[in-house]
N, CA, C and O of each residue as an XYZ file, in Angstrom:
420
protein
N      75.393    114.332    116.313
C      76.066    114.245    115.034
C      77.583    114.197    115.220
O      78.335    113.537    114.502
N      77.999    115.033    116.354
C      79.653    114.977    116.326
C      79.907    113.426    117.106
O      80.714    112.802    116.417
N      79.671    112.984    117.768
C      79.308    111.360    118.349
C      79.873    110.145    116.906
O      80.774    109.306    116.876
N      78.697    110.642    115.715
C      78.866    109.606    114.704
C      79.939    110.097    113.804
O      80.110    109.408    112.798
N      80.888    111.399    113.983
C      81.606    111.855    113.067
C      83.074    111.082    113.643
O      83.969    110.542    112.993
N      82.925    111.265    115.083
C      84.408    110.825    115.919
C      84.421    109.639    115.985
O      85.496    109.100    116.251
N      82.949    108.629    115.714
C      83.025    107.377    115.801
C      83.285    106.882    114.273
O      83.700    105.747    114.037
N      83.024    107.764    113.336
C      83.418    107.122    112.245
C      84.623    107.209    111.908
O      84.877    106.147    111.339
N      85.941    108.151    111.931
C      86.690    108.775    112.013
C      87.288    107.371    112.884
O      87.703    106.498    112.122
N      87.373    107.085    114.175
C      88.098    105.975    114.613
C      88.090    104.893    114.322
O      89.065    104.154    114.461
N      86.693    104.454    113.726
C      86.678    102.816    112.455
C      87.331    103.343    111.440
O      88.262    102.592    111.150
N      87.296    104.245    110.779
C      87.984    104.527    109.694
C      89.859    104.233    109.961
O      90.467    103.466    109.215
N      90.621    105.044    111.221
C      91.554    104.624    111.566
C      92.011    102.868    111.529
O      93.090    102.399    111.166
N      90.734    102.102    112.058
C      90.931    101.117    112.942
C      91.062     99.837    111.085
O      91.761     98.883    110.744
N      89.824    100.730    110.392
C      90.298    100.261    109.487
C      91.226     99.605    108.294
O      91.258     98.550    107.660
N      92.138    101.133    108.370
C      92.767    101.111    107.594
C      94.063    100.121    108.051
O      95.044     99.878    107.348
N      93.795     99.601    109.459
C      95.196     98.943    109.669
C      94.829     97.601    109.823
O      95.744     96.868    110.198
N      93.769     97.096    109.639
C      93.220     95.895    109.109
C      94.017     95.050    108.162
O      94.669     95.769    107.406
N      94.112     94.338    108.042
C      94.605     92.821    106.539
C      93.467     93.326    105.572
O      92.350     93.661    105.966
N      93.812     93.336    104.486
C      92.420     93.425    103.386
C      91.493     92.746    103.315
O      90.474     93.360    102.999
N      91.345     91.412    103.518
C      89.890     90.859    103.843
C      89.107     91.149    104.909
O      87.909     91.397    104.775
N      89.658     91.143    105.946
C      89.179     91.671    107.127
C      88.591     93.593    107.015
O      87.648     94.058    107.655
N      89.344     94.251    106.181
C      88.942     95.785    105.913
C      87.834     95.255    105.562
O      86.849     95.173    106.295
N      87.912     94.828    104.336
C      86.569     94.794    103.124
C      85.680     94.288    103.827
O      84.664     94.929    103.558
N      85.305     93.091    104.989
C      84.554     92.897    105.700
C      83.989     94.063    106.389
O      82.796     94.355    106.298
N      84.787     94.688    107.035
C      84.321     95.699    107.714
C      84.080     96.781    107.102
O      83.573     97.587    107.883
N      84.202     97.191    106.066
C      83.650     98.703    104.916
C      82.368     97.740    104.451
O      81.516     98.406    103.862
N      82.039     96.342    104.581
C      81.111     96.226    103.708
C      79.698     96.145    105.302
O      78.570     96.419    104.893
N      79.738     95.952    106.234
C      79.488     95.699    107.504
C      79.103     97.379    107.939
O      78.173     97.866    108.582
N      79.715     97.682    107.586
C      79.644     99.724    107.683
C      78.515    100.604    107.265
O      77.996    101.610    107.746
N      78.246     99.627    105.837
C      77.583    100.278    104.969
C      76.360    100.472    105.628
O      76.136     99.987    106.737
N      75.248    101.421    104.759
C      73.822    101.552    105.760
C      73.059    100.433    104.919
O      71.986    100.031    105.368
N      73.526     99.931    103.783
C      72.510     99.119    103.342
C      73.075     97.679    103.959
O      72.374     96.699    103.708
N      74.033     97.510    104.584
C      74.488     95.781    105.148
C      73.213     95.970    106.697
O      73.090     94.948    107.372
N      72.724     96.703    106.957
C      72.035     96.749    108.331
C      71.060     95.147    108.562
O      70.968     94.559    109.639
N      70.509     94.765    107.435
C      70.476     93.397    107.259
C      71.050     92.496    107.794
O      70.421     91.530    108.227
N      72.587     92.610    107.910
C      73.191     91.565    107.859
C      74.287     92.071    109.156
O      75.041     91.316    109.770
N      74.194     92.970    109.283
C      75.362     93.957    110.459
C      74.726     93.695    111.696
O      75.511     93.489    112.621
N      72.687     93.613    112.156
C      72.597     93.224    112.883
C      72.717     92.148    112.953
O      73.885     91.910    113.260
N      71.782     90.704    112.767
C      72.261     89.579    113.280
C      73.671     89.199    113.742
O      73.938     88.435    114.670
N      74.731     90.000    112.770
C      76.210     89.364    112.930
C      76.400     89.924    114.519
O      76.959     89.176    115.321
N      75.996     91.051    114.887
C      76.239     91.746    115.936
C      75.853     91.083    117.082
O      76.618     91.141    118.045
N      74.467     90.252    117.209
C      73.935     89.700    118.444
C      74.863     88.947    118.121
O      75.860     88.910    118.843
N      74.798     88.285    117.151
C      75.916     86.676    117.172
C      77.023     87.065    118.105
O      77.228     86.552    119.205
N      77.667     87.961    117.586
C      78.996     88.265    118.858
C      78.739     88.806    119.598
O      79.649     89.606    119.818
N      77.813     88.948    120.374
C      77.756     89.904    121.492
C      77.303     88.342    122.674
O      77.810     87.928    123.717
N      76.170     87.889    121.854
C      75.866     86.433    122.326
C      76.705     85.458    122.342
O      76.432     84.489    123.049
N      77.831     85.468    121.632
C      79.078     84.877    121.631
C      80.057     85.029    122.715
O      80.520     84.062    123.320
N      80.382     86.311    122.967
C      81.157     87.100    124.011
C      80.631     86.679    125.429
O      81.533     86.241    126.143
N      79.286     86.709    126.056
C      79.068     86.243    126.454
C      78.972     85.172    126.912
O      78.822     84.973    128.117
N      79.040     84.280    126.043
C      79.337     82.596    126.138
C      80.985     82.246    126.183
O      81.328     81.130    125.792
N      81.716     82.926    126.523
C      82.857     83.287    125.654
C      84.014     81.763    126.900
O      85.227     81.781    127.110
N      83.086     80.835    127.359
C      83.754     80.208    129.110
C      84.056     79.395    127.805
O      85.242     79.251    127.509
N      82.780     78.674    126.736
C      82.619     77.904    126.001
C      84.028     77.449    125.022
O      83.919     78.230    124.077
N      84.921     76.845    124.833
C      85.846     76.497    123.846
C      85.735     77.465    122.484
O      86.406     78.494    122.560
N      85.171     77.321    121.565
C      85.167     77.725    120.067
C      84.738     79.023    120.306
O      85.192     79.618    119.329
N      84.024     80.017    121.133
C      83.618     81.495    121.159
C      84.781     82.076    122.528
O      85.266     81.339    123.387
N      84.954     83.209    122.422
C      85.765     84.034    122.976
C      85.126     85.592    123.484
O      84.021     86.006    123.132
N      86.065     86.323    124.368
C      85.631     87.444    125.066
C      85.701     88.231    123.809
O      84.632     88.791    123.568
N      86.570     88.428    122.996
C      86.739     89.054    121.417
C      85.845     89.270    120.936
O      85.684     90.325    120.321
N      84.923     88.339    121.039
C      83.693     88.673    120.314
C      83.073     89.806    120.971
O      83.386     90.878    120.452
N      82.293     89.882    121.951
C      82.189     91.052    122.974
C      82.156     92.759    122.636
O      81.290     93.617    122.814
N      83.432     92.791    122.107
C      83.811     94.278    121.800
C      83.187     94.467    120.113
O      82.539     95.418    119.677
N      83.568     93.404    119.487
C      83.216     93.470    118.005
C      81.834     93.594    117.450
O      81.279     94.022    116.439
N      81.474     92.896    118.829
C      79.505     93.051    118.266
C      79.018     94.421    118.792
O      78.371     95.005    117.923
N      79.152     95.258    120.188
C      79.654     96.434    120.416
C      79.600     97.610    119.628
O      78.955     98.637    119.837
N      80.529     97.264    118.488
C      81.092     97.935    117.524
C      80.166     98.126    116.324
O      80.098     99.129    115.613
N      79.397     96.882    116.207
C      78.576     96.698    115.100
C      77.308     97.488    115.272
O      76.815     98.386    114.590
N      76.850     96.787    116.583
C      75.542     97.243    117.276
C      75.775     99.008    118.007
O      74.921     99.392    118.806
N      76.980     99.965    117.640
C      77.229    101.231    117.978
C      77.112    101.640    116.606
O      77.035    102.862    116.732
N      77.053    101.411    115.447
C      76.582    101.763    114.099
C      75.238    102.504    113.820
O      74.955    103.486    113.134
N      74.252    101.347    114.910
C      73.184    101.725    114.835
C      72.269    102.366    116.059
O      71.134    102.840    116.015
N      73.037    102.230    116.985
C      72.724    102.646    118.416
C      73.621    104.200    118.592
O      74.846    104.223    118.466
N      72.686    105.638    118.942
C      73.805    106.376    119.207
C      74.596    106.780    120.645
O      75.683    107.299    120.899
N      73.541    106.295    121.402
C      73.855    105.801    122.831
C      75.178    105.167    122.758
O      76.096    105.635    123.431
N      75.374    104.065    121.943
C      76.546    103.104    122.832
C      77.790    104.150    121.495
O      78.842    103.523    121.625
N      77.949    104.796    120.895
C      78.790    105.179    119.930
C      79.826    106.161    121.015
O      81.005    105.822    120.909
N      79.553    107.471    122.174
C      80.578    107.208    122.621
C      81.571    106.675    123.422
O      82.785    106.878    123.425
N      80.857    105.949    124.113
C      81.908    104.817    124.775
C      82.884    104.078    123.490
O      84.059    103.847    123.207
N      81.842    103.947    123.092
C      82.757    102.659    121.645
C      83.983    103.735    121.237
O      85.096    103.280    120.975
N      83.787    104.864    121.204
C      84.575    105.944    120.934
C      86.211    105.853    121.147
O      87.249    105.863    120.485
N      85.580    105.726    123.006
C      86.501    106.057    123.566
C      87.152    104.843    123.633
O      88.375    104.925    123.746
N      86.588    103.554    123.587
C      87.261    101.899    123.181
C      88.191    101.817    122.504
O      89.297    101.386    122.829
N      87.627    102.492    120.793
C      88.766    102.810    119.647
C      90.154    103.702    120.064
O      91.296    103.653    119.607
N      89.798    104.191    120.690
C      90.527    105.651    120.561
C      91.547    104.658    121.954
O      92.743    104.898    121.790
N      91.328    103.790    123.040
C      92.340    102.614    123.815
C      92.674    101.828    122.785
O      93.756    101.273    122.974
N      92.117    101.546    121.683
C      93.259    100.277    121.436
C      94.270    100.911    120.564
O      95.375    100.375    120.471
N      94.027    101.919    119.962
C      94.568    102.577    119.073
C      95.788    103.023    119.954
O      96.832    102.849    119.326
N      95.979    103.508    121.125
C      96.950    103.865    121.878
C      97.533    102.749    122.735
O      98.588    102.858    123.359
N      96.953    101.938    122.718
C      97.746    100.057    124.146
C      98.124     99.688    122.732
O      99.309     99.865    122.449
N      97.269     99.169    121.719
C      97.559     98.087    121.124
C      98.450     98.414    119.779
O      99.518     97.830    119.593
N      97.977     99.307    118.933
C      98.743     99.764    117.958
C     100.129    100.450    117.714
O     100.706    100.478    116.627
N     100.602    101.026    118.946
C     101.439    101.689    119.180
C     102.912    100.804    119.904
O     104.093    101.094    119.714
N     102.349     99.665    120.766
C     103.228     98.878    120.243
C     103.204     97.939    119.705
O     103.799     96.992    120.221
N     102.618     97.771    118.612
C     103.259     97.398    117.155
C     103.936     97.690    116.457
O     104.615     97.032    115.668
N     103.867     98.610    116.617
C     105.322    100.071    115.726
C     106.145    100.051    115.960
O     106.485    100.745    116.918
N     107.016     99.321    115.338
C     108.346     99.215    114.926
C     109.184    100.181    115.051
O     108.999    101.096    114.249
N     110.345    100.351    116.027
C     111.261    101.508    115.931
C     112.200    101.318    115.139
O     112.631    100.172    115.011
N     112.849    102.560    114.283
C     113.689    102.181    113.648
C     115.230    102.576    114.907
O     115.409    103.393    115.810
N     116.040    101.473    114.283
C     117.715    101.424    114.934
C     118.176    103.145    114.654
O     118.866    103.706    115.505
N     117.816    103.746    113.643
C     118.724    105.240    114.338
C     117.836    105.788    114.933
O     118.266    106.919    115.159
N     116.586    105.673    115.443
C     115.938    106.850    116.002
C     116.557    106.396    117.757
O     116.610    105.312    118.339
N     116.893    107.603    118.112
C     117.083    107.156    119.392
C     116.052    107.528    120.368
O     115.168    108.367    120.199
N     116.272    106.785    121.441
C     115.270    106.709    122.538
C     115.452    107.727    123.807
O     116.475    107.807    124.486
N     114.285    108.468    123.985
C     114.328    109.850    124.976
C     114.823    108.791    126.065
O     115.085    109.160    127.210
């Protein structure tokens, strides 16, 4: 149970810094009643990622299906965990904008 609390807790983060179509995709992808539609999308990218040598599919896909297919899997939820919890620290952090008076240690 603490597995699906820390994994929800880091989509929730990962969420909120989303573009709004892309959130709403993913709160609607979240839900327990999209499971319909959360798996197939999930092989698609995972089967995508894989193919990823191919022009039009990419390694991107890979992590995202991952993500989908750790919703319902509790096995793969903490690794995926600990995935969120890297990009959130490589990728988000520099994005963040410093401001000109803060000065630098």
């Amino acid at each position: 149970m603490r597995d699906l609390h820390e994994f929800d807790l880091a989509m929730d983060r990962l969420q909120a810094r989303l573009p709004g179509r892309l959130a709403g995709m993913v709160r609607y992808l979240r839900r327990p009643q999209s499971r319909l539609v959360r798996i197939p999308a999930a092989a698609f990218l995972v089967l995508g990622g894989v193919f990823s040598f191919l022009p039009v599919l990419g390694l991107w896909m890979l992590p995202l299906g991952l993500f989908l297919v750790a919703i319902d899997l509790p096995a793969l939820r903490p690794p995926m965990t600990r995935m969120l919890h890297w990009i959130e620290r490589k990728w988000f952090a520099r994005g963040e904008p410093t401001r000109p008076d803060q000065s630098q240690p």
